[in-house]
N, C-alpha and C positions, 0 to 999 in steps of 0.2 A: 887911607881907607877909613870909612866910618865906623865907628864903633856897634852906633845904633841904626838898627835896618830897618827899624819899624818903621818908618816912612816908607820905603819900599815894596815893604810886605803889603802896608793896608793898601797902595796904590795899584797893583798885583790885585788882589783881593776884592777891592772897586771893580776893577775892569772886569772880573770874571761876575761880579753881580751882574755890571751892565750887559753883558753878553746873554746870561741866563733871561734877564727882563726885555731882551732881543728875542726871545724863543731860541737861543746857542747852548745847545745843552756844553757847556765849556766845566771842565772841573779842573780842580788844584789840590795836588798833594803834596805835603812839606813833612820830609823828616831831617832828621838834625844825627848829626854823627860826631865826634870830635873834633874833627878837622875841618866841616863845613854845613851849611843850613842847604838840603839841597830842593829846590820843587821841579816837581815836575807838572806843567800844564797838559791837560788834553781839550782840544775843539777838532770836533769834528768840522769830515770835509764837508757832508753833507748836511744839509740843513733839516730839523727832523718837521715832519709834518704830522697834523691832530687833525 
Protein backbone atom coordinates (compact mmCIF):
# COMPACT_ATOMS: atom_id res chain seq x y z
CA UNK A 1 0.00 0.00 0.00
CA UNK A 2 1.21 3.51 -0.61
CA UNK A 3 2.07 5.67 1.78
CA UNK A 4 1.31 8.83 -0.03
CA UNK A 5 -2.24 9.23 -1.46
CA UNK A 6 -1.89 12.40 -2.74
CA UNK A 7 -1.73 11.29 -6.13
CA UNK A 8 -5.27 9.96 -5.69
CA UNK A 9 -6.72 12.51 -3.85
CA UNK A 10 -5.78 15.28 -6.54
CA UNK A 11 -6.89 12.74 -9.31
CA UNK A 12 -10.46 12.35 -7.34
CA UNK A 13 -10.43 16.12 -7.04
CA UNK A 14 -9.75 16.73 -10.99
CA UNK A 15 -12.48 14.72 -11.98
CA UNK A 16 -14.95 16.31 -9.54
CA UNK A 17 -13.57 19.83 -11.22
CA UNK A 18 -14.28 18.39 -14.62
CA UNK A 19 -17.70 17.34 -13.75
CA UNK A 20 -18.69 20.70 -12.07
CA UNK A 21 -17.10 22.60 -15.70
CA UNK A 22 -19.72 19.75 -17.10
CA UNK A 23 -22.62 21.60 -15.52
CA UNK A 24 -22.42 18.15 -12.72
CA UNK A 25 -23.13 19.71 -9.62
CA UNK A 26 -20.78 16.54 -8.38
CA UNK A 27 -19.29 17.43 -4.63
CA UNK A 28 -16.63 15.60 -2.37
CA UNK A 29 -16.15 15.38 1.22
CA UNK A 30 -13.01 14.04 3.00
CA UNK A 31 -12.77 13.43 6.66
CA UNK A 32 -10.01 11.69 8.14
CA UNK A 33 -10.40 9.49 11.41
CA UNK A 34 -7.59 7.40 12.81
CA UNK A 35 -7.84 4.46 11.22
CA UNK A 36 -8.73 5.81 7.70
CA UNK A 37 -9.04 9.09 5.05
CA UNK A 38 -12.62 8.41 4.33
CA UNK A 39 -14.65 10.63 1.06
CA UNK A 40 -17.48 10.46 0.33
CA UNK A 41 -18.58 11.70 -3.46
CA UNK A 42 -22.03 12.92 -4.37
CA UNK A 43 -23.44 13.31 -8.34
CA UNK A 44 -26.43 13.52 -8.91
CA UNK A 45 -28.70 11.46 -11.01
CA UNK A 46 -30.15 14.13 -12.53
CA UNK A 47 -28.67 16.70 -14.62
CA UNK A 48 -29.38 20.28 -13.08
CA UNK A 49 -30.80 22.63 -15.60
CA UNK A 50 -30.33 26.98 -15.67
Amino acid sequence: MLKDVRVFLNTVSRSIDLMKQGGIDAGMRREETEDALILTISIPKARQTT
